[in-house]
Every structure is written in C-alpha cells, then in structure tokens.
N, C-alpha and C positions, 0 to 999 in steps of 0.2 A: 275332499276339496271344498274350499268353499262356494256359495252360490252364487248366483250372478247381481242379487242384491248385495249380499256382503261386498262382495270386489268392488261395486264401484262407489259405496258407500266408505269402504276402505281408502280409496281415491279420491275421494270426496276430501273425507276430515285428515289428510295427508296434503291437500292441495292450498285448502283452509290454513292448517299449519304453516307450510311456505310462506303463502301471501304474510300471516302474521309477522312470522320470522326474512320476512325484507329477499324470499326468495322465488322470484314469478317467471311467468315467461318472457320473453320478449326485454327485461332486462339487463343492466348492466352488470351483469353478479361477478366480485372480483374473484367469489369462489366455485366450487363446483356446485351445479345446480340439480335439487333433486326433481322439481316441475320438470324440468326437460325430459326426466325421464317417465313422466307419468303419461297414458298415454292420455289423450284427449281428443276434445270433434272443436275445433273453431271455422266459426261463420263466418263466409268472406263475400261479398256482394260488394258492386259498385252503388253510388247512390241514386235514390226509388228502386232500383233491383226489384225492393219486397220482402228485402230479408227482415224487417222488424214484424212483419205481418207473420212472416214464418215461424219467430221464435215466439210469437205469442200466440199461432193458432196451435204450434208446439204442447203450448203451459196451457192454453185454456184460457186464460184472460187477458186482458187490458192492462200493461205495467210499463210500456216501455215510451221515456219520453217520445214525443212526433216531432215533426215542427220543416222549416226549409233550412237547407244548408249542411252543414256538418253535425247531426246529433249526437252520435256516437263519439264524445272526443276520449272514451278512455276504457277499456277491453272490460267486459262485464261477463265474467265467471257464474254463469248460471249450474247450480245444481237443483236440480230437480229427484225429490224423493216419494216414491207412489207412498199414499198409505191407506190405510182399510176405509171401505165405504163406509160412508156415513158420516165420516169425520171432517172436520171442517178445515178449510185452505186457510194456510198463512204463511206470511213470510217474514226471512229474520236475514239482517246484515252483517258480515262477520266486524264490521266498522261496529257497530252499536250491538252491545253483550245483553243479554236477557232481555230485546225487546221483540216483537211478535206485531206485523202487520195483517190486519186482516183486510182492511181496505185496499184495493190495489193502487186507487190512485194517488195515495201518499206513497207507495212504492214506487212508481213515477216520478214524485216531488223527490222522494230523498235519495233516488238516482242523480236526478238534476242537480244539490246541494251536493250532494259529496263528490261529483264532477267537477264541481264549481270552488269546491275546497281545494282541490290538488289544482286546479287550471285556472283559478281567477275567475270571474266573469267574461273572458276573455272567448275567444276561436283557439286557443292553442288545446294541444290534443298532451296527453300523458301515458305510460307504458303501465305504471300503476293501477294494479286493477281494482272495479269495484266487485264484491264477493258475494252472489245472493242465491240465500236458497229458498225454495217453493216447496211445502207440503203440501201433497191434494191428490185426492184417491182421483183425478184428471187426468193422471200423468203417468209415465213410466220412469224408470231408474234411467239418468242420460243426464250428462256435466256436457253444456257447451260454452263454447266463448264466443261472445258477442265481440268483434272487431269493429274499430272504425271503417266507413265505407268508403269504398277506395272513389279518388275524385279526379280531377283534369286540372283546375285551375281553382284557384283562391280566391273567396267572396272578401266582403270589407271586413276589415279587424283580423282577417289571415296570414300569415307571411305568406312571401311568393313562393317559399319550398315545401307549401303544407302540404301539397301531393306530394312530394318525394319523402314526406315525413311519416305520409299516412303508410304511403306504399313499405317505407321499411319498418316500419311498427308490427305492421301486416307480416312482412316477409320473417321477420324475426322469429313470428310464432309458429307458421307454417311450415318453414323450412327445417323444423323438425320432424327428424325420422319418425317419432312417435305423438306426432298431431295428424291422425286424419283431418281432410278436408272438405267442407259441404260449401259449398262454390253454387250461389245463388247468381240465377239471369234470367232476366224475363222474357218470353217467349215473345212479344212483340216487337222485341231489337233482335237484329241479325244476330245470332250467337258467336258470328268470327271476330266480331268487334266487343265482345263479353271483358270486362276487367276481369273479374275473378277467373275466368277459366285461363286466360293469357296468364295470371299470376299463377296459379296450381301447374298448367302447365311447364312451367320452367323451375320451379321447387320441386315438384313432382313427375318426369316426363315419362315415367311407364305408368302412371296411372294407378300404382297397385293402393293408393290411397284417399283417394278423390271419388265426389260423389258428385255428381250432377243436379241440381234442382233448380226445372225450369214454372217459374211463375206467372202469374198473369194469363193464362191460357185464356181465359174465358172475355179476354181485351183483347185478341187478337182479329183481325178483319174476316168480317164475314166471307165465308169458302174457304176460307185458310185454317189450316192447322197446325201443330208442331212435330208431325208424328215423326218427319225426316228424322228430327233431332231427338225425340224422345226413344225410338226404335232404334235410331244408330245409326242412321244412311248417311246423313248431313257431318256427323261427326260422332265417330265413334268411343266409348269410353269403358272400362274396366268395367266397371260396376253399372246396371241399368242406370236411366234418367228415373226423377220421379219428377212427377206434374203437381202442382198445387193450386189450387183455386183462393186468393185472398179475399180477405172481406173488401168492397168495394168502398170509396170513400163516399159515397152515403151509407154505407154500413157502418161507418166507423161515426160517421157524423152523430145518427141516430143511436149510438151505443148498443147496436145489435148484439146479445148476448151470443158470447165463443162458442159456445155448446151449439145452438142454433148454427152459428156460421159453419162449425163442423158437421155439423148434419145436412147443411146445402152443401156443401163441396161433396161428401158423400155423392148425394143424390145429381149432384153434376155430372160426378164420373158413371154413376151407373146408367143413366140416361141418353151420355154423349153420343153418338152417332158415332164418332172420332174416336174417344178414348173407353167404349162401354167395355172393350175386351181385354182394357187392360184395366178396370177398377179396382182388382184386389190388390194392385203394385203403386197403387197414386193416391193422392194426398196425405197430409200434414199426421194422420193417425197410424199411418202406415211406416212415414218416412220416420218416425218417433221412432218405433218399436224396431223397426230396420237396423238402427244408429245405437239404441239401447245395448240388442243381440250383438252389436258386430263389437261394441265397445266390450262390452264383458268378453267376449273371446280373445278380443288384443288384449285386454290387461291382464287373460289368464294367462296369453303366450308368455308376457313379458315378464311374470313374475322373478322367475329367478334373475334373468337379468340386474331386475331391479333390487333384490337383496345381493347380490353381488356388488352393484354398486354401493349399498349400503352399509355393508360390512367394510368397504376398502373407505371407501370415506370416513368413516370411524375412526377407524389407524390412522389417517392420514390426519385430521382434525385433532386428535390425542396425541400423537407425535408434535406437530406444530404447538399446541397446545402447550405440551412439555419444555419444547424450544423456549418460547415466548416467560413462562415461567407465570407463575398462577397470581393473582394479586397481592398485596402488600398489606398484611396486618396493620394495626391502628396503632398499638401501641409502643412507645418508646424500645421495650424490652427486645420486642421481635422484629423492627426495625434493623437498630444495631446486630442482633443477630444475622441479619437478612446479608447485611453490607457485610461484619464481618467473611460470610461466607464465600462473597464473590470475590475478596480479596484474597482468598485461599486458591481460590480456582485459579487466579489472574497469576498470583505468583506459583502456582502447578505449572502453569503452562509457560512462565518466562525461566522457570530454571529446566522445564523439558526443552527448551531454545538453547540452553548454556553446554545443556550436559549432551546434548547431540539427539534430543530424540526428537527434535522438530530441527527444522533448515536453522542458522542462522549463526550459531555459534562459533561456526567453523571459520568464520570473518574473525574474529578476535587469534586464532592459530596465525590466521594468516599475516597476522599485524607482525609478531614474533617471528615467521619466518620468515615472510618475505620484504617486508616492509622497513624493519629494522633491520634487519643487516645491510638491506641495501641502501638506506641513507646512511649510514655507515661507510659505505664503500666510497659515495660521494663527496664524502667530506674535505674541505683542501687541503687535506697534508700535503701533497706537495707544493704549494705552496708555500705553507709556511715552514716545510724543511727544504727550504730552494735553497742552493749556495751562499745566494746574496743574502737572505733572511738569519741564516744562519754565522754568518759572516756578521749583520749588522747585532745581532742580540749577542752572541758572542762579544762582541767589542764593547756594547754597550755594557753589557755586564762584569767588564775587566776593570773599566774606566778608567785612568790614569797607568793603572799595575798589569801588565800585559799577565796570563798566568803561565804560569812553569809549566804543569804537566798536563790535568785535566783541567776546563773549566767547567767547574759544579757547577756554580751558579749561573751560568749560561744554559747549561744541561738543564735545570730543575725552570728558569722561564719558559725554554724551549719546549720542554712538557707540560710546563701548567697550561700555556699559550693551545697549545695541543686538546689536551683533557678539555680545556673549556668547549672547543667544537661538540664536544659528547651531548653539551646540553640540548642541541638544538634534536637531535631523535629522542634524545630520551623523551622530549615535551612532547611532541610529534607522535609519542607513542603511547602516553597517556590521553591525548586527547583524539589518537584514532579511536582507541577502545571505546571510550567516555562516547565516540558520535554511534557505533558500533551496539553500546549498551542502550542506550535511547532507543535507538529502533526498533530493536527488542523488546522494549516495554512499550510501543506503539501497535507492535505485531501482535503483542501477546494481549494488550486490551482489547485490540480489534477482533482478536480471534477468543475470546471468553466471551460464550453468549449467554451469561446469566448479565454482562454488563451491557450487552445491548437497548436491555429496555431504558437503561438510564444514563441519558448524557452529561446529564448538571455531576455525576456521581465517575462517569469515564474522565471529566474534564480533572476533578480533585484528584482522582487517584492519578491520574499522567502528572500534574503537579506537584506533590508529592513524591512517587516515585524521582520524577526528574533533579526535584529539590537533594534527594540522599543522593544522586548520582553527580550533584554538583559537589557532594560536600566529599565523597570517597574520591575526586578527582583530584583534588584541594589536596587529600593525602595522600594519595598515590605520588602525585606532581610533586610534591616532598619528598618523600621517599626517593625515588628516582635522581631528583637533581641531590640528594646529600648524597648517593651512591657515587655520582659525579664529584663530588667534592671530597668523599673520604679518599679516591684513589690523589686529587691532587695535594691532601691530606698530608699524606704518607708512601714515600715511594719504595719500590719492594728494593731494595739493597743490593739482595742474591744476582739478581739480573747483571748490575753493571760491574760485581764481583765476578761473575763469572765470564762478562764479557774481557775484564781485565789479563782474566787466567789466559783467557785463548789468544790474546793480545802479544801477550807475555811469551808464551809458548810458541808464536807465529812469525816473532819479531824477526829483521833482522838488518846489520848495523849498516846505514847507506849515509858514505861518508859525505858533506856538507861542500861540493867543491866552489861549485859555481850559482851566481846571482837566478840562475834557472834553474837550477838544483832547487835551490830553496823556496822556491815559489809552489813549484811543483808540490813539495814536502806541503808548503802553507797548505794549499789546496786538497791536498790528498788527505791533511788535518780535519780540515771543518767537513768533507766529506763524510768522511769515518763517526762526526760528532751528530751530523744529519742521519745516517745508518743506524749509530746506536741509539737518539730518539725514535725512530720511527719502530726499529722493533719492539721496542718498550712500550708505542703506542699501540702497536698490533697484539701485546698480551695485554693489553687494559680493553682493547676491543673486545676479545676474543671472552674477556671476563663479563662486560656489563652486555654484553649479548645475550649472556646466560644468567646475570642479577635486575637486571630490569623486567622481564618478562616477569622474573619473581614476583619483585616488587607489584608488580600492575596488578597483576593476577591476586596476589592477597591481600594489598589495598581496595582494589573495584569490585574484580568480578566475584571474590571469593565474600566480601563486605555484602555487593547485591544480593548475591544468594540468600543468606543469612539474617541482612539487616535491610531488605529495601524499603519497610513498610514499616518500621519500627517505629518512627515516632509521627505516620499519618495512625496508627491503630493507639497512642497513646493521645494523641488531638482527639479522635471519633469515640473514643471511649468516655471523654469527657464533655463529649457536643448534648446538646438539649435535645429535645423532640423534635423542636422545629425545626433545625438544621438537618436533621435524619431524614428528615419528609421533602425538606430540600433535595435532598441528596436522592432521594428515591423518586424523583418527579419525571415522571416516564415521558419515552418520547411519546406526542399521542396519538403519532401514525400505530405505532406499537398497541398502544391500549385501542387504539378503533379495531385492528385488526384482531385484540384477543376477544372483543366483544362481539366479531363479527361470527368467529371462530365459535365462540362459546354457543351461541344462538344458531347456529349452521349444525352441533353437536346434537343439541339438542332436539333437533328438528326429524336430524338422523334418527336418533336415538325415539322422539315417538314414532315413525314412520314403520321401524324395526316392532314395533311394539301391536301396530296398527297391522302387519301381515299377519306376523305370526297371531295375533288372534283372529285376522280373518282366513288364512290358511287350515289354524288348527282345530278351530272353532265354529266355523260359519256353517 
C-alpha cells in the first residue's frame, strides 16, 4: 500500500488537475465531479477569527494577503509538501507553469493579482480557486483550503447579499461528505455565537468530521480561561479542541520570524498554568501533523470508492462521448463522407418506421382501412340517385325523343356524375399519407443522433426529404385520380348484361289499364334505373378500394423507401467544401458539451493513472 506521502501527494496533483480541467469545489459543474470526491480539510472561520494566522503559523511563513474587510475573496487550495532538510522553501502556482517563489511576499502580491484577475478590483468574491503549493522541510504533507470568512454585513463596494454569498460558497465546500472541517473561533468571543461552528454544525450535526480550533487564548482577560471549551464542558465535540497561540499584531508589525513565533507558542503551552497539561495536544505544530495523519487515513478509506467512481465515469463520459460523435475532419473528402453517412442512418431508421419496426407506419394501414372506406361510405349517392335526380338527368338525356326501352345515355351520366364523387377520397388519401410520411421523416431526423450535432444539416435534409415527398405526391395524386377516370373511361358491360338477363327472367306482363297504373309503372321505371346505378357504383367502390391503396403505396411509400434522398445525395455530392462545412456547423451547445466531455475524460483518465501508481508503487 502506498504511504502516507504518496496518497496525499497523489491528491494533491489529482486536485491540480481538476482545478485545470474547470472541475473544483464549490462549483457549478454541469458534470460529475471528481474534487468532491477527494477528500480534503477547508478553513472556515468568521472574520479576525485568526484563521490566516493559523494557516501561516501552519506553513511557517508570511504569504497570506492581511488587510480590513473581506480578504479572502476566492478559496486558496494550499498544498503543502515536506521536503528534506536543508533544502530551501518555495512556492509555485498552478496559474503560472515553471515559475518558483522564493520570496513570500510576492506570494502575497500574486495571491492579491490573481484574486483581482477573476473579481476585478472590486469586493465581489469567486468559487474559482487559486492553487498553491509550498515546499519546505517546515511543514508536513496536509492540502487545505483557505475559504472566504464568513461575515454579517457588507462594507462599501459589497452587495447586500455578500454574506449570503460568502455563506453559500462556504457551504458548498463543506457540505461534502468528504471535506473535513477545521472550524476556527477565537477564545475571547463567546463560542455559542461562533460562525463557523453554527455553520459545521448544521452540514455536519454528529460531528464525526469537524475539528475545533480555539485561537487567541493568550488575548483572553486576565483569570479567564478557555479550558470549559477546550476540555468539553462548555460544548462538547468529536474530536478534541486544539488551542493556538497567534503571532500578536506587533508580531506581525515587526515581521517576527514564524519559526520564532512557533517556538513562543510552544513555550506558552508548556509554561501555562491553564494549559501546561495539555501542551503535547495544542498548537499550530501539533494541529498540522494531527490534520496530515487523519487526512492520509480518510483518503486511504476512500480509495476504492474513489476508483469506483472513476471507472464508471469513464463509461459514462466514453458512451456520451460516442453519442455526441467525435469531431469533423478538415477536408472536403471526409466531410461528404461524414454527411453521407448520417443520411444512411436517417433513412435506417425512417424505413424501420415504414416497415413496422419503430411506431408509426401503421397510420398509413390505417388511411386504407379506415379512412378510405369510410369517406366512401359518406359519399351522396343518395342524393344524386334520388328519384327526382334521376328523373331530371333521365329526361335531360332523352331531350325531345322520350326512349323506348333503356336509357343509356341517362345510365352512363348518372354514373359518370357518380364516379366523379371518387375523386374526392382518392385526393384525401394521397394527401393523408403524404402528412403521414412527413412526420416520419420529422421522427426519424429527430431520432438519428449522429444528426443531432448538426442543425444547418437536420434543416437541408428535412428539406429535401420533404421536396421528394412533394413530388411522389404529385404522382400518386395522378395515379389515383386516372384510376377514377379510367372506370368512367370505360364501363364494365357484363354487369348491365347480366342485370338484363335477371330482368328478363323476372319479368312479368302487367297490363297498362288505368292513368295510375301507368305512373306507378313510370315510377317503378326510374326506380329500378337508380338501383341499377348504384349497384354498379358499389362494384367500382368495392374495386378502387382495393386499386388506390395500390396506387399510394407504390407511387409514395414504396418511392420513399427507395428514392427519398436520391437527388439531395446527387446535389451534396457536387456541393464544395464550403457548403459541407456549412452543413456540418454543429450546434455549440453540442461542441461546448463535447469539450467539456473530452476534458472531464481526461481528467479521469490521469486520476486513474495517478492511483494506480500510488497504490502500486508508493
């Protein structure tokens, strides 16, 4: 197993990473975050608490801006790396590559600049962190995060929501299961009125991750001491208090060397009257090494977890990945390929609509079943084989010469008059299909996610597609109305021959007496001539029932199948570059997200690289 250096060194250039790769804490990350899962120690104190005193008698030196107000406007990722005596301290910002401070107080300065790069000159505060690491054989292995100090109200140049800005910035990072918390209060303010420990308290209410550190001891009023709180009477917590003695601000005036000020706080605790029986558990050298050991043990617990989650985010990022489809070649050749391709998929998946193996197709059955027959049914024959109709087209078609026995040419208006009603389903049934097939090609772009990335390229091919579907309608709609026209063409013979026969065979002789005799006969005439139209129209029905569907179907949907794309892939095959590039012009919600994607991969991807050699190697 590895050591306790490796692991949090391991932590370290894994947390570096993130920060690079746009993934911290306290962020808005629209994807899964590996920070959150690292574990970490962030500083929370209200302001003067103490806490900058803390983290610098921490380090050993002088680094961290001072001043009145809000200094801390943006979470400062301290890693701290012991290394061999002798060697000399410096510091390096993950912001500025191959540079090396050895002066602290430009460490200071370029805290303050690159605070001032993300927030303006301004009091606004940022979740973006600054990243900085310390070498110096001063220190022990121990990543903390300096948080802004939690406040009450807003000085000039603040909104009036800066405390509730500060506080959820704060909460953000804390309220992870895997952020212990070192929760700074100064011993000379009542502890029930503590910001940080009210904040830990309510992220953390059993405590099993909170640390207590009471500062300022040696500022508290003469006879007084902290021991209620530090012992646990006053308010009890998990894990012991630890006390720290700060440098005083004439220490800090006179630039009292750290090492010094750690050697009076030493000598404070062991001399105190108050705290002499506890000096081995109190100050800032103790609380290091405390925070170091407990950190290395949580991130040994955590480890598998934390390749667990590494490994699934992988998949998850690689699949999406896949979704999203990998970026667009440069050149002309692999372009048109590119677009070729999705127009393969696009028309997979509109004739897997047709053929039944996605929803949709089954609407075009239903045109044919249900839909044509039954405006069929509606249609007004009786109307126009009403007695009176049939009476007046009958007479009309005699004209001057009453006829003798049948009248054809009455018979053959009366049907054409007929047959023409036909046209009105037949149209009605090309042009259900035609709204029918559209939708289809709306379904089937929206559900091809190789076309997702590209709308200028969804808009051409629905244009296109929709264009061939105007023009198979165009022939359908032909088709159909001459199937109408060849029945009033040409009428089938047999029929009125054989109605003759029955006529014939049925007859029989009723002689002519009286003026109501013969009206009756008139009537019972045109009757019989309405009868044999209408059955004559019921087998023309019964027929283009069964030849229009034809029709439809191998004018549109059998055309769609076949030819939807036929002359958008004869247009794209002769388009330029530029039009190609056109047409591949991603949406850039899409390209932000593959970028985000791609960088989130890889982030994995060192992280994974960064265990296993400190698992198998350290």
């Amino acid at each position: 197993m590895a050591t306790m250096e490796s692991l949090i060194g391991m932590v370290n250039r894994i947390q570096r990473a993130c920060t690079a790769l746009g993934d911290y804490g306290g962020g808005n990350n629209a994807l899964s975050s590996l920070w959150e899962a690292l574990p970490s120690v962030a500083v929370v104190g209200g302001q003067s608490s103490g806490k900058s005193s803390v983290l610098e008698s921490i380090v050993g030196r002088d680094f961290l801006p001072r001043g009145s107000g809000i200094v801390t406007r943006r979470p400062l990722v301290l890693q701290l790396h012991r290394t061999e005596h002798g060697t000399g301290e410096y510091a390096e910002f993950l912001h500025l590559t191959n540079k090396r401070f050895t002066n602290f107080s430009l460490v200071r300065k370029e805290i303050q600049d690159e605070t001032d790069r993300i927030t303006g000159k301004s009091k606004q505060i940022s979740p973006v962190p600054i990243h900085l690491s310390i070498f110096s054989p001063n220190v022990v292995d121990l990543t903390l995060i300096d948080l802004p100090g939690l406040t009450k109200v807003a000085v000039e140049g603040q909104p009036e929501t800066i405390a509730e800005d500060i506080e959820s910035m704060v909460r953000s990072y804390v309220a992870k299961p895997n952020c212990l918390i070192l929760a700074i209060s100064p011993a000379n303010q009542d502890i029930a009125t503590s910001d940080a420990i009210k904040l830990a308290k309510e992220v953390d209410p059993t405590g099993d991750r909170t640390f207590g550190v009471l500062t300022k001891l040696d500022l508290m009023d003469k006879g007084t001491n902290a021991l209620d709180v530090i012992e646990g009477r006053s308010y009890r917590m998990q894990y012991p208090w630890v006390g720290i003695v700060n440098r005083s601000q004439a220490d800090i005036n006179k630039n009292v060397d750290m090492m010094v000020a750690r050697r009076k706080e030493r000598e404070y605790f062991e001399t105190s009257p108050d705290y002499g029986h506890l000096a081995n558990k109190m100050g800032s050298e103790y609380l290091a090494k405390m925070l170091s050991k407990l950190l290395e043990s949580v991130i040994r617990a955590r480890i598998p977890n934390i390749i667990a989650l590494i490994n699934r985010s992988i998949q998850e990022l690689e699949r999406e990945l896949d979704q999203l489809g990998r970026p667009i070649a440069i050149d002309a050749g692999a372009k048109l390929y590119t677009i070729l391709g999705m127009c393969r998929a696009f028309e997979k998946i509109f004739k897997e609509h047709l053929d039944g193996g996605r929803p949709g197709g089954s609407r075009i059955y239903g045109v044919f079943d249900y839909q044509l027959p039954g405006a069929i049914r509606k249609l007004p024959f009786d109307r126009h084989l009403s007695l009176e109709n049939v009476k007046r087209v009958v007479s009309q078609s005699d004209g001057y010469q009453p006829h003798l026995v049948a009248p054809e040419l009455g018979y053959r208006r009366l049907i054409d008059g007929s047959l023409h009603l036909f046209k009105g389903p037949a149209e009605a049934s090309v042009n259900a299909v035609h709204s029918v097939l559209k939708e289809l090609v709306r379904k089937s772009i929206a559900e091809t996610e190789e076309l997702k990335r590209f709308p200028s390229l969804q808009t051409e091919l629905a244009a296109a597609a929709n264009s061939s579907l105007e023009k198979f309608r165009g022939e359908s709609m032909e088709s159909v109305l001459r199937l109408v026209d060849m029945e009033a063409s040409y009428l089938t013979v047999d029929f009125f021959r054989n109605l003759h026969v029955m006529d014939t065979q049925g007859s029989q002789t009723t002689p002519l007496s009286s003026p109501t005799t013969i009206e009756q006969n008139g009537e019972r005439h045109f009757r019989k001539i309405a009868s044999d139209v209408a059955g004559y129209i019921r087998m023309v029905a019964d027929t283009l029932v069964n030849a229009i569907p034809k029709a439809v179907v191998h004018c549109q949907v059998r055309q769609a199948k076949l030819a939807l794309l036929n002359y958008f892939y004869t247009q794209i095959s002769q388009s330029q570059g530029r039009h190609l590039g056109q047409l591949l012009d991603e949406n850039p919600a899409l390209m932000e997200r593959r970028l985000q994607c791609a960088k989130r991969l890889e982030l994995y991807k060192k992280a994974r690289d960064e265990i296993d050699a400190a698992v198998w190697f350290g």
